[in-house]
C-alpha positions in Angstrom: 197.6 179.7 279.5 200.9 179.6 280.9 203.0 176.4 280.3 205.0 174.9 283.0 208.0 173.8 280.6 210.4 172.8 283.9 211.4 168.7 283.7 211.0 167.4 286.8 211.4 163.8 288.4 208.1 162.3 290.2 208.1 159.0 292.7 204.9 156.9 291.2 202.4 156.5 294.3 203.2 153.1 296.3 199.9 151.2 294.9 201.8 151.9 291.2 205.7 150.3 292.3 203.8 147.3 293.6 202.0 146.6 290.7 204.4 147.5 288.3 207.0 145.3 290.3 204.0 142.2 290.5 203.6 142.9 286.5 206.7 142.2 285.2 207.1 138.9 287.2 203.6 137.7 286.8 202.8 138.4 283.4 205.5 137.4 281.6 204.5 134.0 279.9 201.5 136.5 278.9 203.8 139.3 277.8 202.5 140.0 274.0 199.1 141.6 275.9 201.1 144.9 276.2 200.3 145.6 272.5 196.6 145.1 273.2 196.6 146.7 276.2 197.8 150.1 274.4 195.5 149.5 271.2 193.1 149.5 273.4 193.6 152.6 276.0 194.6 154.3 272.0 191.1 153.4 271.1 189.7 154.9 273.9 191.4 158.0 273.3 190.0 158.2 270.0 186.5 157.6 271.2 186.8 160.2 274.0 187.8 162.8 271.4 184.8 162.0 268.8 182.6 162.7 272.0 183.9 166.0 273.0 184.2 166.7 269.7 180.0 166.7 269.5 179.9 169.7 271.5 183.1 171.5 270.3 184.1 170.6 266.6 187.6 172.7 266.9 189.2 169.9 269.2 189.1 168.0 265.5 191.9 170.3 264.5 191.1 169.6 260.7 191.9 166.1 261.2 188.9 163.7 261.5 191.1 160.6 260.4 191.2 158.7 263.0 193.8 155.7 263.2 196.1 154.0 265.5 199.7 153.6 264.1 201.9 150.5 264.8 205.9 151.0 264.2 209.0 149.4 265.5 212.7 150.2 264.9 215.1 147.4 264.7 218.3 149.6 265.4 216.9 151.2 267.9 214.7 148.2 269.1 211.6 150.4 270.2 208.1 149.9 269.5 205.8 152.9 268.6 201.8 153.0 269.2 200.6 156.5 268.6 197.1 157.8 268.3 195.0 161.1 267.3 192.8 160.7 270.2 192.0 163.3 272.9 196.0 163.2 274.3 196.4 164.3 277.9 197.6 167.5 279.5 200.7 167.5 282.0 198.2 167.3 285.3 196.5 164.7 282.8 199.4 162.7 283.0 200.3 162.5 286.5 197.0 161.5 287.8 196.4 159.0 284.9 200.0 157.3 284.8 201.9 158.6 288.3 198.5 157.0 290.2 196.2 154.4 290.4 192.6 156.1 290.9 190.9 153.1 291.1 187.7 151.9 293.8 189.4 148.5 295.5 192.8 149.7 295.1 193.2 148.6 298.7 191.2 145.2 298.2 192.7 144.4 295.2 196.5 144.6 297.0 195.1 142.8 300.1 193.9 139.6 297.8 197.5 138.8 296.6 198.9 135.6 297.4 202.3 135.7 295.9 201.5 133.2 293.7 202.5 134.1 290.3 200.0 132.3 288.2 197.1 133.2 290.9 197.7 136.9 290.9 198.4 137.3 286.9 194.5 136.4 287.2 194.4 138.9 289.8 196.6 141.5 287.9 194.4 141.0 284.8 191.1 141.3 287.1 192.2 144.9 288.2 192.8 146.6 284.7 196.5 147.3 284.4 196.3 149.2 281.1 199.8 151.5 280.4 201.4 149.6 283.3 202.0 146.6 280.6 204.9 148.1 278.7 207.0 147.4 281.0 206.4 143.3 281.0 208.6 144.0 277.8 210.4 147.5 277.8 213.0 148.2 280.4 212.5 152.5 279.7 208.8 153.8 278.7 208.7 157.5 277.1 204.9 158.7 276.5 204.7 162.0 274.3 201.2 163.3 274.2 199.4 166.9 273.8 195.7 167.6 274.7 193.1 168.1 272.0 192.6 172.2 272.3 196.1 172.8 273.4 198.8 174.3 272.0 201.4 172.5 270.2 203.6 174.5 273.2 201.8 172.4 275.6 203.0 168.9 274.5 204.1 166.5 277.2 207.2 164.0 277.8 207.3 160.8 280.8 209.9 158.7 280.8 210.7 156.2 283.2 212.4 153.0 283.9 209.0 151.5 286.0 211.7 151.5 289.2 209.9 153.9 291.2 209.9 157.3 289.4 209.5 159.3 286.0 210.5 162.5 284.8 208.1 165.2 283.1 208.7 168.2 280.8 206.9 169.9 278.3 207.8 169.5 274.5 206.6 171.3 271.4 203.8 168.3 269.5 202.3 170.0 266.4 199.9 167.1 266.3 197.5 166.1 269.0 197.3 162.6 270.2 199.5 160.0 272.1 202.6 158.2 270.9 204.2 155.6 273.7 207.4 154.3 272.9 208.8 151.1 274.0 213.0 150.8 274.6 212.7 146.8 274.7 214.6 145.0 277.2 217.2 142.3 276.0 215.9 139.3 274.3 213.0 140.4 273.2 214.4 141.1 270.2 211.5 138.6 268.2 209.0 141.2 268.5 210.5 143.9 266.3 209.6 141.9 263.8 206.3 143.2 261.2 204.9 139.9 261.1 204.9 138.8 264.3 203.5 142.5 265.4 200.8 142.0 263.2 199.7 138.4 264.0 199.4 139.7 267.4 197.4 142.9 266.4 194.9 140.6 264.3 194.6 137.8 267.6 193.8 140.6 269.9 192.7 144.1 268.5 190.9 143.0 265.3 187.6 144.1 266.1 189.1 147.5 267.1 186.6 149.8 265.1 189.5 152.8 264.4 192.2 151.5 261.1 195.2 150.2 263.2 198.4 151.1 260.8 201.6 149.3 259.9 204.3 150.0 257.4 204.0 148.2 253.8 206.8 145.5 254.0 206.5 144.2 250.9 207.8 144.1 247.3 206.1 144.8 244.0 206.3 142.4 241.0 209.5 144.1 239.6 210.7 143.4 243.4 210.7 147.0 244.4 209.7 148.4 248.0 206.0 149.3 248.6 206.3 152.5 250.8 203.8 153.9 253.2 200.8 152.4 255.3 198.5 149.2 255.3 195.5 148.6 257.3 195.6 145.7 259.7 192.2 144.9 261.5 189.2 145.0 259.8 188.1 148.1 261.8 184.4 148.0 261.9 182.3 147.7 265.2 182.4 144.4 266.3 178.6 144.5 267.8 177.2 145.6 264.5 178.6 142.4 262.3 176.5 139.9 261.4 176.7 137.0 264.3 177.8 135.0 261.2 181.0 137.1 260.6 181.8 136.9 264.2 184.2 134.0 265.4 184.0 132.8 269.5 187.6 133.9 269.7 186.5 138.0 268.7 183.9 137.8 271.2 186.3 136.8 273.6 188.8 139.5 272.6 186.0 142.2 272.2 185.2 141.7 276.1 188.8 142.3 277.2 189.0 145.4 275.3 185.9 146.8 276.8 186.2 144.9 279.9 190.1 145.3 280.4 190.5 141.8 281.5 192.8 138.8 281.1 190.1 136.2 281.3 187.4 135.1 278.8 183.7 135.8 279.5 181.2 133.2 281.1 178.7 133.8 278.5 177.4 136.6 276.4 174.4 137.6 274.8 174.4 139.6 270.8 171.3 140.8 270.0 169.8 143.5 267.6 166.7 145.1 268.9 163.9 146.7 266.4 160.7 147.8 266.2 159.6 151.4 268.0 163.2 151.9 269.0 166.4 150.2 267.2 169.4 149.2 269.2 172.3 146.4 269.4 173.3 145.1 272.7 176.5 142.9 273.4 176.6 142.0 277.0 179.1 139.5 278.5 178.9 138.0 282.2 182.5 138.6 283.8 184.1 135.0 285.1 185.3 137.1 287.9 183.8 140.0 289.9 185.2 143.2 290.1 187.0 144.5 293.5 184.9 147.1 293.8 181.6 145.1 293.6 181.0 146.0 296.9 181.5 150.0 296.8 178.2 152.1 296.7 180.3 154.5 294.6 181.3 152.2 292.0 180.3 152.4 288.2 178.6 150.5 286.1 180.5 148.5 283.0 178.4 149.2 279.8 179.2 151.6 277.1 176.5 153.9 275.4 177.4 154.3 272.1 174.5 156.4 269.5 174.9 155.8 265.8 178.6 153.8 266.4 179.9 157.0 268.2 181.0 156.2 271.7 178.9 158.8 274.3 179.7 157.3 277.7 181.4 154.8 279.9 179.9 153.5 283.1 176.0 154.8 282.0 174.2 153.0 285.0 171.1 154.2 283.5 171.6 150.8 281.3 170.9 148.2 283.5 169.9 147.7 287.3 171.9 148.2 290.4 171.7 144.2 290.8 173.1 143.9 287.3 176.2 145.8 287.9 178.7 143.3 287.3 177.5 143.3 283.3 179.8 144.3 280.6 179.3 145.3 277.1 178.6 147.8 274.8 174.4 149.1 273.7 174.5 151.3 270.4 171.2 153.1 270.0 169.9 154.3 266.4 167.7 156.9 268.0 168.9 158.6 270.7 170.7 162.6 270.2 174.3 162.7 269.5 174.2 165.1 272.7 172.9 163.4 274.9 174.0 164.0 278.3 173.3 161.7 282.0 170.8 164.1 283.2 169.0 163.5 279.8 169.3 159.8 280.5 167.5 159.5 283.7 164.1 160.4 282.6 164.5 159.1 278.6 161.9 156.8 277.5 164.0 155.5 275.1 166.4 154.8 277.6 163.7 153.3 279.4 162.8 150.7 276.8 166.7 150.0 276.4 167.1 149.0 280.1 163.7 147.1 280.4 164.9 144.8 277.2 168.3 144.7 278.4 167.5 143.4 281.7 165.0 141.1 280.3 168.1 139.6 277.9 170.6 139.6 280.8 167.9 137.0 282.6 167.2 135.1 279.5 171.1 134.5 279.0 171.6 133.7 283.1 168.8 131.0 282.8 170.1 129.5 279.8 173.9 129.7 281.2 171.9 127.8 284.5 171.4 124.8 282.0 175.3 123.8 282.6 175.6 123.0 286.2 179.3 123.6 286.7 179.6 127.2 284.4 176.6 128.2 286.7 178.3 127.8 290.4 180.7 129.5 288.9 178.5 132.5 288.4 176.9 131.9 291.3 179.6 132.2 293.9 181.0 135.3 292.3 177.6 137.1 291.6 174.8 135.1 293.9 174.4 138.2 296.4 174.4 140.8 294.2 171.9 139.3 291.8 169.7 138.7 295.3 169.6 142.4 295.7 166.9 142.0 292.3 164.2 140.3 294.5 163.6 144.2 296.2 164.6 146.2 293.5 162.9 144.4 290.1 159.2 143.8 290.6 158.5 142.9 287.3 161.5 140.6 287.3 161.2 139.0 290.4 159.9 135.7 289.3 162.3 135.0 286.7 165.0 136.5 289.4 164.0 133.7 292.0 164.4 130.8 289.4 167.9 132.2 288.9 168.8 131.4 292.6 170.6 129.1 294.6 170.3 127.7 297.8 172.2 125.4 300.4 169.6 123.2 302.2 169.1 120.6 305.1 169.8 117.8 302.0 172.6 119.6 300.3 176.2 118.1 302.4 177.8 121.6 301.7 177.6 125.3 301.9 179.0 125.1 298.0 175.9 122.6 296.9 172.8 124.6 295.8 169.7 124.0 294.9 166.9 125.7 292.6 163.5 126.7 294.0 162.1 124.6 290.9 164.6 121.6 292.1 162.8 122.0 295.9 159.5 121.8 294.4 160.2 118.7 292.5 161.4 117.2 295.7 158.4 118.4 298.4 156.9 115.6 300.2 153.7 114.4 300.0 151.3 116.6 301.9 153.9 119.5 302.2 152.4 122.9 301.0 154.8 125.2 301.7 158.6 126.1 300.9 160.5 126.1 304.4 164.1 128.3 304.9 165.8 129.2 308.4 167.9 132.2 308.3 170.7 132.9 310.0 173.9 135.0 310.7 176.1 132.3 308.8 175.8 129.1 307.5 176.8 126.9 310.4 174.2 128.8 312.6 171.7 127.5 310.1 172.2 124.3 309.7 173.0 123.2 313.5 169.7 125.4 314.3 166.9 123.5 316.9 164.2 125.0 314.6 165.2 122.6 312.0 164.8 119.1 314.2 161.3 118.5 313.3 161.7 118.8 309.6 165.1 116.5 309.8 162.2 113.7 311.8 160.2 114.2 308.7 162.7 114.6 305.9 161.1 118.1 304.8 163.9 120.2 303.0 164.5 123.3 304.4 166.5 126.5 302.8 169.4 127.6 304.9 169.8 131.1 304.0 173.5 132.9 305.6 173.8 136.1 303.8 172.8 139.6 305.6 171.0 140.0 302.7 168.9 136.9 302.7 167.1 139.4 305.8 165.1 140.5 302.8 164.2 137.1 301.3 161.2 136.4 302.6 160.2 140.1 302.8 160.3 140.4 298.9 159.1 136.9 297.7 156.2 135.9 300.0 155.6 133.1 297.5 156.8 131.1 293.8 154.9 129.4 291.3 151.7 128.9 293.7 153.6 127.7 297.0 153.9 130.3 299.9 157.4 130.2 301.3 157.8 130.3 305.1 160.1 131.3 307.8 160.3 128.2 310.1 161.8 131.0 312.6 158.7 133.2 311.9 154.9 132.2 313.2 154.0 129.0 313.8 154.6 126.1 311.6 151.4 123.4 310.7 152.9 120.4 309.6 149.4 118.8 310.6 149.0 117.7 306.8 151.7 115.6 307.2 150.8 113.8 310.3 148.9 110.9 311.3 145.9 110.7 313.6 148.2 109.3 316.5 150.3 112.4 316.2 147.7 114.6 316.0 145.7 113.6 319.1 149.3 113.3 321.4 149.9 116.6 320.5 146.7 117.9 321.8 147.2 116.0 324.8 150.5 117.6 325.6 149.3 121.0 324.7 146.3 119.9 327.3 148.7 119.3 329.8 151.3 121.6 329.9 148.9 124.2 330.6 149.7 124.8 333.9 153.8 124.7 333.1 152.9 127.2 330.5 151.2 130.0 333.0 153.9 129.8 335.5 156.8 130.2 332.5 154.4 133.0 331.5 154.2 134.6 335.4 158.1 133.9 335.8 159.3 135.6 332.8 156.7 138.4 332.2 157.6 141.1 329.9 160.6 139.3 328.9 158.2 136.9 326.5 155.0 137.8 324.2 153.8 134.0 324.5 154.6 130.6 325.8 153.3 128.0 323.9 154.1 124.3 323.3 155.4 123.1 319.7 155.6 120.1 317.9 159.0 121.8 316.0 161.7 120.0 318.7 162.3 117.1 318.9 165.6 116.9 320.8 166.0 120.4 322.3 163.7 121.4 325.3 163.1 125.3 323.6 163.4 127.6 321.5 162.8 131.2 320.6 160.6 132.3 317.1 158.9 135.6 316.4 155.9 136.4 315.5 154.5 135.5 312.1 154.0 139.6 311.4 156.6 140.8 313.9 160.6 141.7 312.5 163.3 138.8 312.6 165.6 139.4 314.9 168.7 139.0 312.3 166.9 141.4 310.6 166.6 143.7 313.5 170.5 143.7 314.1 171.4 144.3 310.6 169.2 147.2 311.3 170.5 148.4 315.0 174.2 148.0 312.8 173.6 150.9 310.5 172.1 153.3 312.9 168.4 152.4 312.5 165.7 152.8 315.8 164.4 149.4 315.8 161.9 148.9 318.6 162.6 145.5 320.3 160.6 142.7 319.1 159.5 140.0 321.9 159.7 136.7 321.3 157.7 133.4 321.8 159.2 130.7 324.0 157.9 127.4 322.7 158.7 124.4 325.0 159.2 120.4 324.2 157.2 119.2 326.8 158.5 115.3 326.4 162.2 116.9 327.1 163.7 115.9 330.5 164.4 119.1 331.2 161.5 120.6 330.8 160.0 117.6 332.8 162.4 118.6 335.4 160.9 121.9 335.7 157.4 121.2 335.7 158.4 119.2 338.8 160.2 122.0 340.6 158.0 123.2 343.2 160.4 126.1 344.4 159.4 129.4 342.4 162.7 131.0 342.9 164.5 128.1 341.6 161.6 127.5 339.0 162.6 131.2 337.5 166.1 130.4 337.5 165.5 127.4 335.1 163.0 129.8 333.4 166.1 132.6 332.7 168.1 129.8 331.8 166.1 128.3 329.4 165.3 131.3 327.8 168.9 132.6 327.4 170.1 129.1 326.0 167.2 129.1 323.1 168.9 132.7 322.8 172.4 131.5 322.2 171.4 128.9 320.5 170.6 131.5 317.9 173.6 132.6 317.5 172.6 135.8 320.0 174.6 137.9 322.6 173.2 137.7 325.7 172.2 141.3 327.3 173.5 140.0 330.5 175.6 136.9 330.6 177.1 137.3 333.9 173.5 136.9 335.1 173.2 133.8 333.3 176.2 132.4 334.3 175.7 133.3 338.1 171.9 131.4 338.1 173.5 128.3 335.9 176.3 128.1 338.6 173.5 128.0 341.6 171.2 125.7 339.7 174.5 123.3 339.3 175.1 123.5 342.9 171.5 122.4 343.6 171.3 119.4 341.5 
């Protein structure tokens, strides 16, 4: 292997000068996270290694010691982290520190306010790793060599953060990465052994690999110790007793593994036994990820077999819908070996997921006991936790009790209700659960659809989300009452009528038969019924599919990604006490009598929320009807 030993000076990629630039400004009431930061990526490092190491034992170099050292140097005020980890090679380097690789790069930079305090939260959100040193040092230099490599092959970046490094290759007899910190002026308080290490115990005690300082103390006959003293306790925090384990490590343990500034919403411990032994530690982030949304993205829980880290990211752990999760599983009886195509058809693996996923519910339904934490989760992780109505059968129960709705009694988009709290609250007669959905949340609420069950007080869900398409497609009914599309079929509120209702409604059904057939005649294949309903109150029409037939929302999301949809025909049902539709049956002129037809039928459309196929057409017969009146 040749060795490219030339030093050469690199521009960071844009996406790094900005964040590097926001960093130092935003961060800095924060600043003693940089330590943390690099504990962390050094335990990482050491992880990686004792992975590759399972399938080739040389990388181990005859050193299987694995520890993180801490130093500092007054004189020249620098502080040292160096670990004997899996080290990077030069093209290691520049994609790792000279880019920012990361799915939602582009969202991420697009959310900043320019608010400092807002987009530290932001900053912390993304994962800034490396990037911190420079909150506190005004030069970085990162020496590092490969696992494998030669000691020919070691690597030197230095830079100031300003917009470039320089690279060049240095003889490193030892493996590993040491980062080096040239502090900037005044922050002379941190090169200082105590303060390093109160820091190191407040953030990276539960670090399972010996983090290292110098002995600075003095025997009894007031001589100085020499050499190193461990600083954390260094075991695995998921494998403590719950007893041992303070709030304030759990916290810390999630931004290690999660890289993230904030605390966790909740989090679940738990030691599995019986056929197969495992410990799970999941935490619910308090913010999503940028890259929630990207079908590429990766999952955020660790494998681990026996304490010895195997993968990152192993989606095989938990469902799709589930994908905002974070947190480590260790399994007692899977292969050290064990690869992702082994994964995917594992019954272990299997067993792990099902239980996971069942403790991932149990903690979301007990964090749904406080109100306020659970809007929180809601807002941030409501739609993806929907998507577990299509894809978790055997969840999809407990998955419905877990979601939130604005309704017809709710004042706000941001007000949400339970399916338990609408049952609670039916009316007296009412059999079914009603919900209307539509392209946003505005369209459902000022819907016609919904005037009848405003008359009679009947709560009805108003579902906004694309993905709300699939709500009444995957959960046809809840705890015994059938839920129904009030856009979808007719709806039989007859239960909850008197006898005088009743009987006017047959006589207006009665007779608007002969309005009905000429509606029919004048619109033909434009309609698959005309019918009159008892749903308006205050509008003369509106437009519903057929109980069986595809909602039109539905059919657009559909049409949008390149599906052939076939067109569904709707049902025109008419308010025959409405003056308009009085009007009509009175108009004894057919051509007019089709104009109003068209008309009628196009505004039920827009009132929808629908584009019109043709609205010059519409516009031309409203302008001649107007001139007529």
């Amino acid at each position: 292997m040749t060795v490219d030993t030339d030093k050469e000076t690199l521009g960071f990629q844009a996406e790094v000068k900005q964040l590097l630039d926001l960093m130092i400004h935003s961060l800095y009431s924060n600043k003693e996270i940089f330590l943390r930061e690099l504990i962390s990526n050094a335990s990482d490092a050491i992880d990686r290694l004792r992975f590759a190491m399972l399938s080739d034992e040389s990388l181990g170099e005859n050193n299987t010691d694995f520890t993180i050292h801490v130093t500092y140097d007054k004189t020249a005020r620098t502080i040292t982290v160096a670990d004997n980890g899996i080290g990077m090679s030069r093209s290691d380097v520049i994609e790792n520190i000279g880019t920012i690789a990361k799915s939602g790069t582009r969202e991420f930079f697009q959310s900043l306010t320019g608010d400092q305090k807002k987009d530290a939260n932001l900053i912390g959100q993304f994962g800034v790793g490396f990037y911190s040193s420079f909150v506190v040092a005004e030069r970085v230099t990162l020496v590092t060599r490969r696992a494998g490599f030669g000691a020919e092959h070691g690597v030197r970046w230095e830079s100031d953060g300003q917009g470039s490094y320089t690279l060049e290759n240095v003889d490193k007899p030892t493996r590993g990465t040491e980062v080096i910190l040239h502090l900037r002026e005044g922050e002379d308080e941190l090169l200082d052994g105590h303060r390093l290490r109160s820091i190191i115990r407040k953030y990276s005690d539960h670090i399972s690999v010996p983090i290292m300082m110098e002995v600075e103390e003095k025997d009894e006959e007031d001589q100085e110790r020499t050499g190193f003293e461990q600083v954390n306790r260094a075991s695995a925090l998921w494998t403590r007793s719950k007893n041992d384990i303070s709030e304030e490590d759990y916290k810390e343990f999630y931004k290690h593994i999660a890289h993230d500034f904030d605390d966790p919403l909740t989090y679940v411990h738990s030691r599995m036994e019986g056929n197969y032994e495992y410990t799970l530690l999941l935490y619910v982030p308090t913010r999503a990820p940028f890259d929630m949304w990207n079908r590429d993205r990766r999952y955020g829980v660790k494998l681990y077999v026996r304490r010895v880290f195997i993968m990152d990211d192993a989606e095989q752990l938990m469902p799709a819908y589930l994908r905002f999760i974070r947190g480590v599983i260790d399994s007692n009886d899977l292969p050290l070996n064990v690869s992702r195509e082994i994964l995917q058809h594992n019954r272990i693996i299997e067993t792990m997921k099902s239980n996971a996923t069942k403790k991932v519910l149990s903690m979301l339904s007990d964090l749904a006991k406080d109100a306020e934490k659970y809007q929180t989760f809601w807002k941030t992780f409501g739609r993806v936790l929907k998507e577990g109505l299509a894809e978790d059968e055997k969840n999809r129960e407990t998955i419905a009790s877990l979601l939130r709705f604005a309704t017809t009694v709710t004042e706000s988009e941001q007000q949400s209700v339970s399916l338990d709290e609408y049952i609670e609250r039916m009316k007296e007669g009412q059999e079914k659960i009603y919900y209307i959905t539509a392209d946003n949340y505005a369209a459902a609420k000022d819907s016609p659809l919904l005037e009848i069950f405003r008359k009679k007080g009947i709560e009805v869900l108003l579902l906004s989300d694309q993905i709300d398409y699939l709500f009444g497609m995957e959960l046809t009914e809840y705890k015994g009452k059938e839920l129904q599309s009030i856009s979808r079929g007719e709806v039989d509120l007859s239960k909850m009528a008197d006898e005088a209702e009743k009987e006017e409604q047959k006589k207006q059904e009665s007779e608007a038969q002969g309005l009905i057939e000429r509606l029919k005649k004048a619109l033909g294949e434009q309609v698959k019924e005309v019918r009159v309903t008892s749903r308006l109150t205050t509008s003369p029409a509106c437009l519903v599919v057929d109980e069986y037939d595809i909602d039109p929302g539905f059919q657009r999301i559909l049409k949008a990604a390149g599906q052939s949809v076939p067109t569904t025909k709707r049902i025109l049902e008419i308010n025959p006490t409405h003056p308009l539709i009085l009007k009509l049956n009175g108009e004894s002129e057919e051509k007019r009598f089709a104009d109003w037809a068209f008309v009628l039928y196009d505004q039920s459309l827009l009132s929808l929320g629908e584009q019109l196929e043709n609205p010059t057409a519409f516009v031309n017969r409203l302008n001649d009807l107007l001139t007529h009146l």
